[in-house]
C-alpha positions in Angstrom: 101.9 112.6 123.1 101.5 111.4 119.6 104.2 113.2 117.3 102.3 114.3 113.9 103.3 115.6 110.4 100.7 117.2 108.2 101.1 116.9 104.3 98.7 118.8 101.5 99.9 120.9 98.7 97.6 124.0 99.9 99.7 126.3 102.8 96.2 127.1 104.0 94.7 123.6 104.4 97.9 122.8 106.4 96.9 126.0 108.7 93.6 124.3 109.0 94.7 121.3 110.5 97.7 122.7 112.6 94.8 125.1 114.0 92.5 122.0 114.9 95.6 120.2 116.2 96.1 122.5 118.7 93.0 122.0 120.4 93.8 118.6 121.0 95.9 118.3 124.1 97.5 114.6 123.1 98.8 115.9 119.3 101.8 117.5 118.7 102.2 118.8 115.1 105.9 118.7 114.4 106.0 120.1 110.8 103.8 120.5 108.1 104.9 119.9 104.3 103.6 120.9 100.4 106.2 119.2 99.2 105.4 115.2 99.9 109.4 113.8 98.7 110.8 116.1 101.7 107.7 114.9 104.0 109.2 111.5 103.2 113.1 112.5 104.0 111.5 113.7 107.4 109.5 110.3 107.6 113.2 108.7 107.2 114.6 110.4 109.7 112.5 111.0 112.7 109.8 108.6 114.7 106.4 109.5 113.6 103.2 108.4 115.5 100.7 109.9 113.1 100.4 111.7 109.3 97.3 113.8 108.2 97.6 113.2 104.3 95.8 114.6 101.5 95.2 113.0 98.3 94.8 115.0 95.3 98.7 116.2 95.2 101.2 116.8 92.4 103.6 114.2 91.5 102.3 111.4 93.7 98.9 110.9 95.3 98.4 110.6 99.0 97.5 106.8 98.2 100.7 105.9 96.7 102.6 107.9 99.1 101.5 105.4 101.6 102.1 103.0 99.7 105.9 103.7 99.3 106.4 103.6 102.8 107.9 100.9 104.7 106.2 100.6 107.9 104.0 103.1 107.9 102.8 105.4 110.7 99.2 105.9 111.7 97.3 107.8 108.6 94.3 110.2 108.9 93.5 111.0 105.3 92.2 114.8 104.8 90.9 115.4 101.4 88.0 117.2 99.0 86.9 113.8 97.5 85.3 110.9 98.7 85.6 108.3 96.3 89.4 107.0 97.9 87.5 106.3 101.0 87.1 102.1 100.4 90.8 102.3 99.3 92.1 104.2 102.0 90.5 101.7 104.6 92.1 98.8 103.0 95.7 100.5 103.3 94.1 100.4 107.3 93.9 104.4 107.5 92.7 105.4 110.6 90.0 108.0 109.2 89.1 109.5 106.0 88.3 113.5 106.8 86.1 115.2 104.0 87.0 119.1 103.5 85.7 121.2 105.6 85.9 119.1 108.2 84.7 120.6 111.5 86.9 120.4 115.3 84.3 117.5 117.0 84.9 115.8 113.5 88.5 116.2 113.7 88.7 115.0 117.3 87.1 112.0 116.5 89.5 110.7 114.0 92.7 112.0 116.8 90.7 109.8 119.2 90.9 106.8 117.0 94.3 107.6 116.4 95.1 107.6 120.2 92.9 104.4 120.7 95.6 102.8 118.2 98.6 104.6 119.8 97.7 103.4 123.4 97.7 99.6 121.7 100.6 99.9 120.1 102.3 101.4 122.9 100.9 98.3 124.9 101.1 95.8 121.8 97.6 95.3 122.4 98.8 92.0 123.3 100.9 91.1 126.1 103.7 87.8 125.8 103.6 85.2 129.1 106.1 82.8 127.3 104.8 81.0 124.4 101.2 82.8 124.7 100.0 86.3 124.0 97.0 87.9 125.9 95.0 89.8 123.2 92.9 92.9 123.7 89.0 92.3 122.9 86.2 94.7 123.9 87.2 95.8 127.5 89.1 92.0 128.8 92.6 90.7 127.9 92.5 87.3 126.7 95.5 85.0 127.0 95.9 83.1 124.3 98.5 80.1 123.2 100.7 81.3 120.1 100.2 77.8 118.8 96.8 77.7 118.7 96.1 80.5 116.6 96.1 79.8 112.9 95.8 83.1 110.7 94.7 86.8 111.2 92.5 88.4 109.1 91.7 92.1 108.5 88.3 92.8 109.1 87.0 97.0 108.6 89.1 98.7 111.4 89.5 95.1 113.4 91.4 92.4 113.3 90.2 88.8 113.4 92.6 86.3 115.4 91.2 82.8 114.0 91.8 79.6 116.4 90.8 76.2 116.2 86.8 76.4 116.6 86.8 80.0 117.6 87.8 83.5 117.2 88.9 86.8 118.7 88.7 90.0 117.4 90.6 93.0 118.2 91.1 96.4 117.1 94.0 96.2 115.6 95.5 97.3 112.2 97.0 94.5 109.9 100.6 96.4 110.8 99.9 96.2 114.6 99.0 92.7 114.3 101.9 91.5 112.4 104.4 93.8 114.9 102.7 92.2 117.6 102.8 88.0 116.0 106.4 87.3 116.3 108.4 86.8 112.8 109.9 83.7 113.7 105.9 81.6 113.5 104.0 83.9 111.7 104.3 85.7 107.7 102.5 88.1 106.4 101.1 86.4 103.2 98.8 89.4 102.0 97.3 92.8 102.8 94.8 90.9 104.5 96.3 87.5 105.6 98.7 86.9 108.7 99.1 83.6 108.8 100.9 80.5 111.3 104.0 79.0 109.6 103.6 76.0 111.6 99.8 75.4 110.3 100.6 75.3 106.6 99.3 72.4 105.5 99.9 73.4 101.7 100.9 76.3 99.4 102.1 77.5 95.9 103.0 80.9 94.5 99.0 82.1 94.7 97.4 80.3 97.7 97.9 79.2 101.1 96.4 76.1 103.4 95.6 76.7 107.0 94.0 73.3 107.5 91.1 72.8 105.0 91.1 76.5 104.7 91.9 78.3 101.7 93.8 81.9 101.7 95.1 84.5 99.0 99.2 84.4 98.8 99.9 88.3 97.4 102.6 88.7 94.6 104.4 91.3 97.3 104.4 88.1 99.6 105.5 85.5 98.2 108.9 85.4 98.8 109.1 85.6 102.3 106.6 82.7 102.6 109.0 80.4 100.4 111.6 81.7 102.6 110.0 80.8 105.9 108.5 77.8 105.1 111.7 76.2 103.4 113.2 76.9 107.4 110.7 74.9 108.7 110.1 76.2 111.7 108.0 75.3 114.5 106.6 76.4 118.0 
């Protein structure tokens, strides 16, 4: 059962989705909030699988409310306007719901959310000592943590890049670097994980996985430096 929140600064968009939620046997809507600082407090103090978040609210926008969270949980984004829909993708929302939205709509965005619940529930990847087995399509493939050299966010999929190949999975960029363990692998940008032990060369914008060059974000940086001046290896 995924445990939900619902935040919008309208009581009767809120009944809307609490409504729709009950149709849907694997959602359980545990409190609904106009106010999105005390949606935040409840954030703080309980485990949250998924948020339905609108937008267009006083004081802080449903974007930078995201934002402002540490480890975020799942996001379905319900608003009136379509132009945050690029945007809301990068920040790896699970689905972008235009008002009125309709039940076999809303079902489809808790079905992605569930798809993503099951694999983080399962890690999507499974550790056998120093190798993972990543989810692809329908087969598990196994996979030695030393051979993979970055991840990359690609749409709603992650991109697992290895010497002369690739896997992709669908993953969010937060799933992937819960599931890469800290100790090999840094986070060097919204859209970069990447394999301390295949740095080849860096500075305070850029990264070197071989011959290959990657954006370093400003939010990043230190915990690259920080890594990297461990040395650590596989």
């Amino acid at each position: 059962m995924l445990k939900a929140i619902a935040i919008d600064d309208e009581p009767i968009a809120l009944e809307v989705i609490k409504n729709l939620a009950g149709h849907v046997v694997f959602i359980e809507i545990e409190a609904c909030f106009t106010n999105s600082f005390k949606a935040m407090e409840h954030l703080q103090q309980h485990k949250t699988d998924l948020v339905f978040l609108d937008i267009k609210m006083p004081n802080i926008s449903g974007i930078d409310f995201l934002k402002s969270i540490p480890n975020p949980p799942m996001v379905i984004f319900t608003t009136a306007y379509s132009e945050h829909a690029v945007q809301s993708f990068e920040l790896d929302a699970i689905d972008y719901l235009l008002k009125p939205f309709s039940l076999p709509r809303f079902l489809k965005a808790c079905n992605k959310a569930h798809e993503q619940y099951e694999l983080r529930k399962n890690h999507g990847v499974s550790a056998v000592g120093q190798s993972v087995f990543i989810k692809s399509g329908y087969e598990q493939v196994r996979v030695d943590l030393a051979d993979i050299l970055y991840a990359e966010s690609v749409g709603n999929y992650v991109q697992f890049v290895l010497a002369g190949s690739s896997i992709v999975s669908r993953l969010t960029m937060t799933e992937a670097a819960e599931l890469l363990p800290a100790k090999y692998f840094i986070r060097v940008h919204r859209s970069y994980i990447v394999s301390a032990k295949h740095i080849s060369k860096m500075d305070k914008k850029t990264v070197w996985i071989g011959k290959k060059e990657l954006p370093v974000g400003a939010a990043y940086n230190s915990g690259l430096e920080a890594l990297i001046g461990k040395n650590r290896k596989i």
